[in-house]
C-alpha atoms as a printed R data frame, in Angstrom:
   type eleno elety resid chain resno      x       y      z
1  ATOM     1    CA   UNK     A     1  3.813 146.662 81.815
2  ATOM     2    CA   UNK     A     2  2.596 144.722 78.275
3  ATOM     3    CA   UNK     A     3  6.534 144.065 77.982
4  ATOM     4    CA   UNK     A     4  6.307 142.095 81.287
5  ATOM     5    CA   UNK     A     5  3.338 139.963 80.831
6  ATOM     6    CA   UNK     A     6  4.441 138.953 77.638
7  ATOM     7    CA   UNK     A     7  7.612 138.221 78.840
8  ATOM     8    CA   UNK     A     8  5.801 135.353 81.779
9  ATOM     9    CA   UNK     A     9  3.941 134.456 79.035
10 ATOM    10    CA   UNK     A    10  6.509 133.445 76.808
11 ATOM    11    CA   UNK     A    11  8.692 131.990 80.118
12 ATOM    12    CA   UNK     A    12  5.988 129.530 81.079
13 ATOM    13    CA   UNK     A    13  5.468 128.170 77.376
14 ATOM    14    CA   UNK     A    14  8.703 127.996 77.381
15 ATOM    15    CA   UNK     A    15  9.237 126.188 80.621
16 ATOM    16    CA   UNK     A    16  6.292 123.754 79.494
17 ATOM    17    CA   UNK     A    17  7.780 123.166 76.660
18 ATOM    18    CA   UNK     A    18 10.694 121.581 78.162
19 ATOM    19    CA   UNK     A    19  9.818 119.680 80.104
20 ATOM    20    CA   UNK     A    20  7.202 118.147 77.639
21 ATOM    21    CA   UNK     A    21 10.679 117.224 75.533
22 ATOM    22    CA   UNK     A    22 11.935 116.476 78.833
23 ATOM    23    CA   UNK     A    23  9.721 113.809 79.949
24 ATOM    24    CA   UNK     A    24  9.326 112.675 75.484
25 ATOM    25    CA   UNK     A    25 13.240 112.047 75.602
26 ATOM    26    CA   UNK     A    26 13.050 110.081 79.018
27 ATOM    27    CA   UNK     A    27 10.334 108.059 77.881
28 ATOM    28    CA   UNK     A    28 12.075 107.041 74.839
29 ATOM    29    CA   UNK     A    29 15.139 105.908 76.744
30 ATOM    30    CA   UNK     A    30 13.387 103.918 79.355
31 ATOM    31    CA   UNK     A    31 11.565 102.395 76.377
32 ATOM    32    CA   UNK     A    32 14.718 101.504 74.655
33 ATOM    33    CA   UNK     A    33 16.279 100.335 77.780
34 ATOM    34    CA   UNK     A    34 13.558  98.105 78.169
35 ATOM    35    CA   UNK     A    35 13.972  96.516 74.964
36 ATOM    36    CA   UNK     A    36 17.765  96.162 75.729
37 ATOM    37    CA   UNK     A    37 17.203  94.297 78.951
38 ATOM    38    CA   UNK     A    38 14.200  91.963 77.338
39 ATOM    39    CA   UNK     A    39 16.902  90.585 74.741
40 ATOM    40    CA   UNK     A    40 19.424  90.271 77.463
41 ATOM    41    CA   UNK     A    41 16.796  88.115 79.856
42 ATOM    42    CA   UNK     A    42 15.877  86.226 76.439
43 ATOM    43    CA   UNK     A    43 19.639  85.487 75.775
44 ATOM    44    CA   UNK     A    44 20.020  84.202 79.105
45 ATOM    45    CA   UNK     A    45 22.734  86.614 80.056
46 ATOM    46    CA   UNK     A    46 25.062  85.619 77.813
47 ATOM    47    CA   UNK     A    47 28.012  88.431 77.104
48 ATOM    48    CA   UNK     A    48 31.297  88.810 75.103
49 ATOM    49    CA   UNK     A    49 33.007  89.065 78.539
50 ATOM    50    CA   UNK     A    50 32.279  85.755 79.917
């Protein structure tokens, strides 16, 4: 029975700790994202492509 609740024990740290790096990782790339589109508005839309 120990073997069991050590085993939801470990499960729910681990599931926490996912999605902690889950939601970190997101974060970052919205952030950088961000920055990418405030250079692009500042730039006036300008690209290689035109």
């Amino acid at each position: 029975m120990k073997d069991t609740f050590s085993f939801l024990f470990w499960g729910y740290n681990v599931i926490w700790a996912g999605l902690a790096v889950f939601l970190i990782i997101t974060w970052s790339r919205l952030g950088r994202a961000e920055k990418r589109l405030n250079a692009l508005e500042r730039s006036g839309g300008d690209t290689a492509n035109d």
